[in-house]
N, C-alpha and C positions, 0 to 999 in steps of 0.2 A: 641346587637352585642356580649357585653362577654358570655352573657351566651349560646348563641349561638355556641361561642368558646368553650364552658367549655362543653357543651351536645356532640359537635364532639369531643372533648378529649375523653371523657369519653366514646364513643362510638367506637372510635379506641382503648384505654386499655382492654376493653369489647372482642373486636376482638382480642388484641394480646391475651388476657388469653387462648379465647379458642383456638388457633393456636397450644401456646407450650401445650394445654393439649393432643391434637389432636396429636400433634406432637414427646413428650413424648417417647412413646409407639416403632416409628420408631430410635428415640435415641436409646432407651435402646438394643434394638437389633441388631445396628449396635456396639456400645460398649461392649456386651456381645462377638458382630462375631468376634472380632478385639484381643479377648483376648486367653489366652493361658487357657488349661480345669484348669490347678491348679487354676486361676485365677477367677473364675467364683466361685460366691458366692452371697448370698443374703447379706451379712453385708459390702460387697465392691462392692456392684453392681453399684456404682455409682463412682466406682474409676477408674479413665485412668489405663487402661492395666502397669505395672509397665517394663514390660520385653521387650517394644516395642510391634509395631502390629504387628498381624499374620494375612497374608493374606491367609494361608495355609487354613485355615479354609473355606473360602470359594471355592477355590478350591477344597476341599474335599463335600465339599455341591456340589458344580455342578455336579462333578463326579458321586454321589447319584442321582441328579433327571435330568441328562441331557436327560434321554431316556423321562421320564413323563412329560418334557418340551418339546421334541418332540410331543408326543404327545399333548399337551395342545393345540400348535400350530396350528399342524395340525385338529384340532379341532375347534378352538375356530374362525380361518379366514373366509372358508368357511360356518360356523355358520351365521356368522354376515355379512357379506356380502347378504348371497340367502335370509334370514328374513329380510333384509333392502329393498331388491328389492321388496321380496312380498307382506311386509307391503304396500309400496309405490305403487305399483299396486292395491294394496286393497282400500288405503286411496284414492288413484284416484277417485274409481268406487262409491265408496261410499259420495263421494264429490260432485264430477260433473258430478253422470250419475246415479238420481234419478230414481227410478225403482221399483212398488208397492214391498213391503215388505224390501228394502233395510234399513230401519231403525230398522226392528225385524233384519234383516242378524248381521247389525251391533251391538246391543245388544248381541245376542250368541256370537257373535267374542268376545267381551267385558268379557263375563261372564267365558271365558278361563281363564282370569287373577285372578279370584278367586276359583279356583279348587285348591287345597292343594295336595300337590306332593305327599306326603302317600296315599292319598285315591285313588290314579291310580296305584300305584306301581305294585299291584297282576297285574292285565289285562296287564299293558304294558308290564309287563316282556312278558307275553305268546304271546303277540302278536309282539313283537320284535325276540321270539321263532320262531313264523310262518313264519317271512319272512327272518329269516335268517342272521337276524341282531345283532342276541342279543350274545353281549362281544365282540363288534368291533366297532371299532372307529365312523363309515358310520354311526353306529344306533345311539351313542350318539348325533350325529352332529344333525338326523332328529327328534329326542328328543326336542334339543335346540330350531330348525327351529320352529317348533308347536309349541311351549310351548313361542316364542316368540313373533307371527304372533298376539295376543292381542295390547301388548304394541306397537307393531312396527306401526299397523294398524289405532291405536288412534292416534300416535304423527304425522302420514302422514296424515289421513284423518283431524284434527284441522290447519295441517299447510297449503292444500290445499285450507280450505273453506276461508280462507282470501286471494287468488287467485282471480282475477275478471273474469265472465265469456265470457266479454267482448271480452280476446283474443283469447278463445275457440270458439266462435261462428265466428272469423274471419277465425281461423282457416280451422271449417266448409264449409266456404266458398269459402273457400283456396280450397275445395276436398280432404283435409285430414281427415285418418279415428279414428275410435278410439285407436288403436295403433301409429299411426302417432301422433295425438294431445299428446298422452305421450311424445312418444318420442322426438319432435321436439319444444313441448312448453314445458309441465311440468315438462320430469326429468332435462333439461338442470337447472331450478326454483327450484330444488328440493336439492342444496347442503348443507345447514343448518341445513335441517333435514337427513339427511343422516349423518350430523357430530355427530349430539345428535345421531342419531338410533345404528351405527356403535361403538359408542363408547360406549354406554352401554349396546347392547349384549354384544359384546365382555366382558367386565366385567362383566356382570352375568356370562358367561360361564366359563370365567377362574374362577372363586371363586366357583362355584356352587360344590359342594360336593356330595349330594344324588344322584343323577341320575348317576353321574360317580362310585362309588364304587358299585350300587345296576347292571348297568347294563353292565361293563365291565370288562373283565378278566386283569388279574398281568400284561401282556403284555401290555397292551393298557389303562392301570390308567393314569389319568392327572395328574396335580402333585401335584392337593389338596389332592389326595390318599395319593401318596407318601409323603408327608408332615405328613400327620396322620401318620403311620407308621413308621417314623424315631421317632416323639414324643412318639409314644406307644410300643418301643425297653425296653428291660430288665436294658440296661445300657444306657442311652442318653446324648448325649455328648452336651450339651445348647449350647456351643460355636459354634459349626458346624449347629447344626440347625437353631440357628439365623441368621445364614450367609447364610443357604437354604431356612431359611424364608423372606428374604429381596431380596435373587437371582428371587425367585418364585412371589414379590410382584411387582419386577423391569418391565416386561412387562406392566403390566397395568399401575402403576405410568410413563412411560414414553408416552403412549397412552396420559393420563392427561397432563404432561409437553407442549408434540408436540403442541396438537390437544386442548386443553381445550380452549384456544380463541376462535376457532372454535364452538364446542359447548359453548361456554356465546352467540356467533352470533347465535345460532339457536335457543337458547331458550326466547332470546330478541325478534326472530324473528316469534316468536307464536308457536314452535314447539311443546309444552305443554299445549297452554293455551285451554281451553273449554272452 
């Protein structure tokens, strides 16, 4: 039993190290945001602001990336929402509604997750060109939609096949069709992974960088743009950008906060497992 005790110690100290190391990184940026520019130095980087906090600072940060948070938004919802649905329609078809070839279909779906975002970059541009999309928010978003429709498709079609098909064939019977058996048995069964899928497109998209500066104009940057750009100024003010760095990281960590039960419940719940 001690040691038993003494291996769970040891394995919670284990877990706090890596928390604050983890953790660290969010300190310092909020102590840098909070400070006045004299203040900001690497040899007192670890000194409490002496002068009082400035909260100014990050109001000057918002004021910089409120537009590019609009945009992010407007971006990143409807992302994660329409590649949630279509996964889940995918991972359906592909589940419970076996169909000669549907295991190659599923494979090429698969094989999207290992294409490296440079090696598409020329063709996308021009075909983002073609339809009219390209340096506008609509083309980022069906960028994201594609490029997420791999991941979405696995984590729906692994959380289906542990479905029994039991109450699909009642359903059948029922004279529901195969739109109906979705709707009325599976997406209602379908909230767990929906909480994993939702939650981390959306966090790929907010963070994602290439695709948003290669294929949208100044107007319509997200605000991982605008983040680079206040870093890559002639004169940069650390104080205000760490307080636009923590403004910018705030949506997604509060995604986590709300909603992270939720997802531990979908991934407990086989949303992942193969």
């Amino acid at each position: 039993m001690n040691r038993r005790i003494l291996l769970n110690t040891l394995f919670y100290i284990i877990l706090i190290a890596f928390a604050i190391v983890f953790l660290l990184p969010i300190y310092m940026m909020l102590l840098t945001g909070i400070k006045p520019l004299n203040e900001v130095d690497l040899k007192t980087m670890w000194n409490l602001p002496e002068n009082g906090i400035h909260f100014d600072n990050f109001i000057a940060g918002y004021k910089q990336l409120a537009p590019n948070l609009t945009n992010s938004l407007v971006m990143v919802i409807p992302e994660a929402i329409l590649s949630s649905l279509l996964g889940s329609l995918n991972g359906y078809l592909l589940s419970k509604w076996k169909f000669r070839g549907s295991n190659l279909i599923f494979s090429l779906v698969l094989f999207g997750m290992f294409i490296p975002y440079q090696s598409i970059l020329i063709p996308l541009v021009r075909f983002m060109q073609f339809i009219k999309l390209y340096g506008d928010i609509p083309g980022l978003v069906l960028v994201h939609i594609i490029y997420g429709i791999p991941i979405t498709t696995l984590i729906f079609r692994n959380y289906y096949a542990g479905i029994g098909t039991e109450i699909l064939e009642a359903g059948r019977i029922d004279g529901a069709s195969l739109l109906g058996l979705y709707r009325y048995i599976i997406f209602p069964l379908s909230a767990p992974s929906f909480a994993v899928v939702i939650i981390w497109q959306f966090t790929q998209a907010w963070n994602e960088f290439l695709f948003a500066i290669i294929l949208t104009n100044q107007s319509h940057w997200p605000v991982t743009v605008a983040l680079n750009n206040l870093a890559g100024s002639q004169l940069v003010q650390w104080n205000v950008l760490m307080a636009a760095t923590l403004l910018a990281a705030l949506p997604t960590l509060l995604v986590y906060i709300f909603l992270g039960r939720f997802f531990l419940r979908g991934l407990m719940a086989g949303a992942l497992k193969g």
